[in-house]
C-alpha positions in Angstrom: 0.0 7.1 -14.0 -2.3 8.3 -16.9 0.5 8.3 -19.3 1.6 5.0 -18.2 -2.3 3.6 -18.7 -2.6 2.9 -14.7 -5.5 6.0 -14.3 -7.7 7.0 -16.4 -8.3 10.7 -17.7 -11.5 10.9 -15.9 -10.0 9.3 -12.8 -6.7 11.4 -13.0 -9.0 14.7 -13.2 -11.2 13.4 -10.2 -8.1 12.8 -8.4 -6.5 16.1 -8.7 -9.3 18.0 -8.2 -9.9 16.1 -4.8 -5.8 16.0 -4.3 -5.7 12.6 -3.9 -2.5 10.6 -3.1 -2.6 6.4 -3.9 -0.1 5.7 -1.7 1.1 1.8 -3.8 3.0 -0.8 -2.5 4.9 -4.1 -3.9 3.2 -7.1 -4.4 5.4 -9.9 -2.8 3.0 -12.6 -4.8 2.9 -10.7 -7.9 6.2 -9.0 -7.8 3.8 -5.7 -9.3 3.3 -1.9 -7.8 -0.4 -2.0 -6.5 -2.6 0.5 -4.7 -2.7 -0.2 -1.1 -4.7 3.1 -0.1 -5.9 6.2 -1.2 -5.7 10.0 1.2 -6.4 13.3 0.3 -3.5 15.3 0.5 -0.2 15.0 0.6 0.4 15.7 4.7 -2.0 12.8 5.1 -0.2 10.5 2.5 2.9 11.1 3.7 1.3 10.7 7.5 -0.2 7.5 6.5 3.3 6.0 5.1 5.0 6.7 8.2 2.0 5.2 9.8 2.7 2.0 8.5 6.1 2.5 9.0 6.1 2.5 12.8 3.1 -0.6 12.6 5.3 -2.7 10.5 8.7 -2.1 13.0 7.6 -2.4 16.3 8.5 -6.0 17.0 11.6 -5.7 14.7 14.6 -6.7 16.8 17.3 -5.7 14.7 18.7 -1.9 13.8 17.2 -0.1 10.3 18.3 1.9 7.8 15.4 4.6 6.2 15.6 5.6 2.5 13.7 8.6 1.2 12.7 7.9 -2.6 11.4 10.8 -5.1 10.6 11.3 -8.3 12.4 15.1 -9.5 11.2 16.1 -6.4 14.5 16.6 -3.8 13.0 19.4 -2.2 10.2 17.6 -0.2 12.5 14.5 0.3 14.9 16.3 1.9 12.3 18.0 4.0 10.5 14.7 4.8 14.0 13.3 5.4 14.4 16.0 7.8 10.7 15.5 9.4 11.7 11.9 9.8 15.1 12.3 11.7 13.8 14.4 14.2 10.8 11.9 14.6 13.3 9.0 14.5 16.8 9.7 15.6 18.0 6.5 16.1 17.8 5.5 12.2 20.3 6.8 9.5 18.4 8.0 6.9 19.3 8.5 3.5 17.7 10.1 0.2 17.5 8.5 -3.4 15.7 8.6 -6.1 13.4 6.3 -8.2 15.2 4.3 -11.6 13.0 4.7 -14.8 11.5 2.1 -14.4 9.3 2.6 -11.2 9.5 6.0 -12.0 7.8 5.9 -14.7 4.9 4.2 -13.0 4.9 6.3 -10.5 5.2 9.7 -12.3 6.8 13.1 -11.3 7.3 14.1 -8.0 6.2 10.7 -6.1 7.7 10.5 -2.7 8.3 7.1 -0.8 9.7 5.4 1.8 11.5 2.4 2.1 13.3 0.5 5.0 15.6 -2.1 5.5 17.9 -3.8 7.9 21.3 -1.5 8.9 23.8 -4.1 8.0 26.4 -1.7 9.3 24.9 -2.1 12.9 24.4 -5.4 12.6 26.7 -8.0 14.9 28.0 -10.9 13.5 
C-alpha cells in the first residue's frame, strides 16, 4: 500500500509495528477499494472477515459459492480455505488469487474472501 501511495511511510511503520490488518472493501458508489476497518492481527482480521461474512448471509435464500483470494500467499489460503470448510460445510469453496491490478493495491500476501451465488445449485 506504501508503494502504491495508499499509506504512508510513517503510517506503514506504525502499522507493522502494531500488526495491523485494514481489512478494505469495494465501494459500490465509487467503484474504488476503501478501508472498512482496521484489527490487530491477522487471526482477528481474518476473524472479522468471516464475521461479516455470516452477518451479510443470514437471510440469503439461495446456495453460495466461497472464494479464497491471496496475494503470493497460497499457504495461508489454503489453510483459511481449510478453516472455512470445516466452519461451513455446506459451501464449495474454492482458492484464487488476486490480478495485478487489485494486487497491486493490495500488496503481498493479502488474503480475502469473496462470495457469490452457486449458480450450479441454483434451480431454474
Amino acid at each position: 500500500m506504501v508503494r502504491g501511495g495508499r499509506l504512508s511511510n510513517a503510517s506503514a511503520f506504525i502499522g507493522s509495528v502494531l500488526k495491523i490488518k485494514p481489512i478494505l472493501t469495494f465501494d459500490d458508489e465509487s467503484d474504488k477499494i476503501v478501508a472498512f476497518d482496521k484489527v490487530r492481527s491477522t487471526k482477528r482480521a481474518l476473524k472479522r472477515v468471516e464475521d461479516l461474512f455470516e452477518e451479510n448471509i443470514k437471510d440469503r435464500s439461495y446456495p453460495l459459492r466461497l472464494i479464497v483470494f491471496h496475494a503470493n500467499n497460497e499457504e495461508m489460503a489454503m489453510e483459511w480455505k481449510a478453516k472455512l470448510q470445516e466452519k461451513y460445510p455446506d459451501y464449495p469453496i474454492d482458492v484464487s488469487y488476486f490480478g495485478p491490478v487489485i494486487g497491486t493495491h493490495l500488496g503481498e500476501k493479502a488474503l480475502a474472501l469473496g462470495w457469490m451465488k452457486d449458480i450450479e445449485k441454483l434451480d431454474f
